[in-house]
C-alpha positions in Angstrom: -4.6 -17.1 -1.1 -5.7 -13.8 0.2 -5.2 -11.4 3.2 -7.8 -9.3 4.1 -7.4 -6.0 6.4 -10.4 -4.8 8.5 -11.2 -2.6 11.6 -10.6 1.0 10.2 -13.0 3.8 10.5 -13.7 7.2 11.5 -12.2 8.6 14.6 -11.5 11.7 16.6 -7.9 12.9 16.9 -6.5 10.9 20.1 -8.8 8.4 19.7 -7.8 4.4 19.1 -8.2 2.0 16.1 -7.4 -1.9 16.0 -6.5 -3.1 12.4 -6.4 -6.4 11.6 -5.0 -8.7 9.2 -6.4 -12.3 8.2 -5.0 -14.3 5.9 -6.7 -17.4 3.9 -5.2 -19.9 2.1 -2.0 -19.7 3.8 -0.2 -20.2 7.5 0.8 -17.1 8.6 3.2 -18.0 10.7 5.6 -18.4 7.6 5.6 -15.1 7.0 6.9 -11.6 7.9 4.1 -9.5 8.1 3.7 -5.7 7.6 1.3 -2.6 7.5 1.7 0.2 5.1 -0.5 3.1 4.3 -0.9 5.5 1.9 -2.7 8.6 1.8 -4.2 10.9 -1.3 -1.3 12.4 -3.0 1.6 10.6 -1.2 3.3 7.2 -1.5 2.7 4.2 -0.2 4.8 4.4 3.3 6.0 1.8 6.0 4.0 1.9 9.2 4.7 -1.0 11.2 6.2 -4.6 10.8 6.1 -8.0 12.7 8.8 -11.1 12.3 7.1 -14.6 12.0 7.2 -15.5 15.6 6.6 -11.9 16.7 9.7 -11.8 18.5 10.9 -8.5 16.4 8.9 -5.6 15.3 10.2 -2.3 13.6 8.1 0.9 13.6 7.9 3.7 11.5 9.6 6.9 13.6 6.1 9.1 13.3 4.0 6.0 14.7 6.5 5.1 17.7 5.3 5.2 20.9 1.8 5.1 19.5 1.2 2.4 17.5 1.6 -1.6 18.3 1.5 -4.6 16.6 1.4 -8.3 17.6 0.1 -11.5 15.8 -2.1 -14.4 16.5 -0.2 -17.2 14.9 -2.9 -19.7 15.6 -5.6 -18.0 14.0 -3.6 -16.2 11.0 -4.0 -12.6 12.1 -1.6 -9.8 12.9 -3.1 -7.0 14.8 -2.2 -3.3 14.5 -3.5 -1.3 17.3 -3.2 2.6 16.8 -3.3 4.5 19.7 -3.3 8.5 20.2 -4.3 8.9 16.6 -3.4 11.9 14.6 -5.0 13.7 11.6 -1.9 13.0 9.9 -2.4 9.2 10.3 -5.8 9.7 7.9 -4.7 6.8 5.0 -5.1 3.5 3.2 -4.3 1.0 5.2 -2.4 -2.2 3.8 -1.4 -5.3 5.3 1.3 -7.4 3.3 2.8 -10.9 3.8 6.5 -12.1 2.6 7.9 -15.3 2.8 11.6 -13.6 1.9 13.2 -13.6 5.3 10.7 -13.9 7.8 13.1 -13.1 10.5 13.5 -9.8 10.2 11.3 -7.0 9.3 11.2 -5.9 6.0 10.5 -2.0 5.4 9.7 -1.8 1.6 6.8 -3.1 -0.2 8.7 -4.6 -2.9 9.7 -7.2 -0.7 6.3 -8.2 0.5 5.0 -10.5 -2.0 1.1 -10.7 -0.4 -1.1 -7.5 -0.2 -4.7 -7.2 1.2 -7.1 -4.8 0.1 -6.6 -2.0 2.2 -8.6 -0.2 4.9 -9.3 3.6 4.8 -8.7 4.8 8.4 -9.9 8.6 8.6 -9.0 10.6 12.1 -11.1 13.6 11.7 -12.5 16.1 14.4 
């Protein structure tokens, strides 16, 4: 069982990013999905989060607006596309997986039970 989180990178402030989440040895589509990050120095935070049929999604208040996130049941990823990028968005980014309550989004890590790897995005001028 593993989820793995790709498509970060360097980028310049109001540029784009799409993060995305695959997950092996499992079918997504049982599970609540969300994205943290975590930057040097600071906690791990809720970005973004994504019900099991996609129907709901929560957002952190300082990505709103900017960030989306949808999934791609069939194929076991969950996307995070970050638009309008800020330096302030420079972090670790983590996708998690819980089979909990998969109906609603869950905003804490404890509750997610799956974590990938992480991916360091970096918006830099």
């Amino acid at each position: 069982v593993q989820l793995q989180a790709s498509g970060g990178g360097l980028v310049q402030p109001g540029g784009s990013l799409r993060l995305s989440c695959v997950a092996s040895g499992i079918r997504l589509d049982a599970y609540g999905v969300g994205w943290f990050r975590q930057a040097p120095g600071k906690e791990r935070e809720f970005v973004a989060g994504i019900t099991w049929n996609g129907i709901g999604t929560q957002f952190a208040d300082s990505v709103k607006g900017r960030f989306t996130i949808h999934r791609d049941n069939p194929v076991n990823k969950v996307h995070l596309q970050m638009n309008g990028l800020k330096r302030e968005d420079t972090a670790v980014y983590y996708c998690a997986a819980s089979r909990r309550r998969p109906t609603i989004v869950l905003r804490t890590a404890p509750e997610y039970d799956l974590w990938g790897q992480g991916t360091q995005v970096t918006v830099s001028s």
